[in-house]
N, C-alpha and C positions, 0 to 999 in steps of 0.2 A: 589305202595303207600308208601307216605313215614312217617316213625314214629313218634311221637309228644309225647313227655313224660308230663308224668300227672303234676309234678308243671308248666309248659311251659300254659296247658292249664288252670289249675287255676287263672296264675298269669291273663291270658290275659281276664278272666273272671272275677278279682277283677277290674281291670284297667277300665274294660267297664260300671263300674257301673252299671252292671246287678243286680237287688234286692235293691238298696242302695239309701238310702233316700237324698234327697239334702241337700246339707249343706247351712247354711246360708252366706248372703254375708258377708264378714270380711273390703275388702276395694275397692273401684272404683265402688261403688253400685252404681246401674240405678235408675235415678230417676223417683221415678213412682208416686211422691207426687202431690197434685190438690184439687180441689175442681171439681164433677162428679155430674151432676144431674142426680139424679134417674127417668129411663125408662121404667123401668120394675122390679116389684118386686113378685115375688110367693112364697107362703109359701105354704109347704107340710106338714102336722102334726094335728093333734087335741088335747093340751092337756089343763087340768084344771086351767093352766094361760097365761098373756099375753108374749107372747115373744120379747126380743128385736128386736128394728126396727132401719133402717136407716131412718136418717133426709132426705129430699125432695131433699137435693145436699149433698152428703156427702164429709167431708172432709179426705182425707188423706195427712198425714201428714209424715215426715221423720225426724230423730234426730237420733246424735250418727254418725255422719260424712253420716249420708245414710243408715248406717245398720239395723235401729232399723225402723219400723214403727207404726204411730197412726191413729188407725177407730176409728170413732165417731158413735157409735149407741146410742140409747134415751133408758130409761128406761121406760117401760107403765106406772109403779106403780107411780113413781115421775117425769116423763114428762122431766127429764133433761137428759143432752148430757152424758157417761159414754165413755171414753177415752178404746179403746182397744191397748195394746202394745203388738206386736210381732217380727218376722224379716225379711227381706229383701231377696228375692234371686236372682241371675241370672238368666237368661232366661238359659235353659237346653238344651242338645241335642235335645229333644224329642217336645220340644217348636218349633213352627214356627217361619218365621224371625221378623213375626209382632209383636211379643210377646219384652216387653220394660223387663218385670220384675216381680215379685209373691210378696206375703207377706203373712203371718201366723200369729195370735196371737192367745191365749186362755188363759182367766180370770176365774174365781171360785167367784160368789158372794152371798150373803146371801139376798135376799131382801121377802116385802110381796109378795103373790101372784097376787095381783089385788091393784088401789086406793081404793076401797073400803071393802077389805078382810085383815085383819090383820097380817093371819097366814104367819109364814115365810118358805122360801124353802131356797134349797145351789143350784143352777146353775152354769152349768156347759155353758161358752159362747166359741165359738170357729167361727173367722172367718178365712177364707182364700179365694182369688182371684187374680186376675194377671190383667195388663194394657199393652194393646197393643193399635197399631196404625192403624188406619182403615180410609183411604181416607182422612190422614192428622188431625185425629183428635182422640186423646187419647180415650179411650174405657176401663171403668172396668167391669170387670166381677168376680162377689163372690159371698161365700154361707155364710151366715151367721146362725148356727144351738144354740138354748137356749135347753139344756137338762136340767131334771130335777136330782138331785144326792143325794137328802135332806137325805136319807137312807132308809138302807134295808126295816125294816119296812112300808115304806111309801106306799102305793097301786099306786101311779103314777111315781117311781123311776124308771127311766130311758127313762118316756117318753120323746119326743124333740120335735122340732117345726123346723123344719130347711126353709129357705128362700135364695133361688137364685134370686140374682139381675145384672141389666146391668146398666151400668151409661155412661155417655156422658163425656167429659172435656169439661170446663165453659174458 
């Protein structure tokens, strides 16, 4: 048997990216921008407001040479498109070949709970999904989760609403 010294297997344990979160793209990003109509949409959660939603075809968008990316989810309370900006990643080892590319954002926003209910929460939005290629035709898949974060005190702080959707490219 032959010997293997301990930095030897750390180093080859850093290098593998074992435990280590992706970093985001920096330059030569995939473009994973479009407009996807939405296929399918579930939400898992019940909590005492409406959660953000995707529009019918959503758009995503890229800016910042490719690295940056924009989701367009709607707000229930005021019906309009609310821009999400996150970023961009490679497709990863652990990605299939069909996988084009990822994107990540996560906003903090203050709004009422309902059109009709005044009081205000702090939400916590967070999307993330990836676009791959599927018999020649672009595929997104994301989750898009609305937590609630308004504070301690609150009796519904921390509840979320999260929603897995699939989208087609248009």
């Amino acid at each position: 048997m032959r010997h293997v010294s301990l930095p030897v297997v750390l180093l080859a344990l850093a290098s593998s990216g074992c435990g280590a979160d992706p970093e985001p793209c920096i330059n030569g990003c995939p473009d994973i921008s479009g407009l996807y109509s939405v296929k399918a949409a579930t939400p898992v959660g019940q909590c005492p407001f409406s959660p953000y939603v995707p529009a019918p075809t959503v758009q995503l968008q890229q800016v910042d040479d490719g690295r940056r990316a924009v989701f367009h989810v709607i707000d229930p309370a005021t019906r309009l498109q609310v821009p999400l900006t996150g970023d961009v990643y490679a497709p990863g080892p652990k990605d299939g070949p069909e996988v084009l590319g990822s994107f990540r954002a996560d906003s903090v926003v203050v709004r009422s709970t309902s059109p009709s209910d005044e009081r205000m929460r702090t939400l916590n939005l967070n999307v993330s999904g990836s676009v791959s290629l599927h018999e020649g035709r672009r595929v997104l898949t994301a989750t898009l989760s609305t937590t609630d974060i308004t504070n301690e005190s609150t009796p519904d702080r921390g509840c979320g609403i999260t929603l897995s959707l699939t989208g087609e490219g248009d």
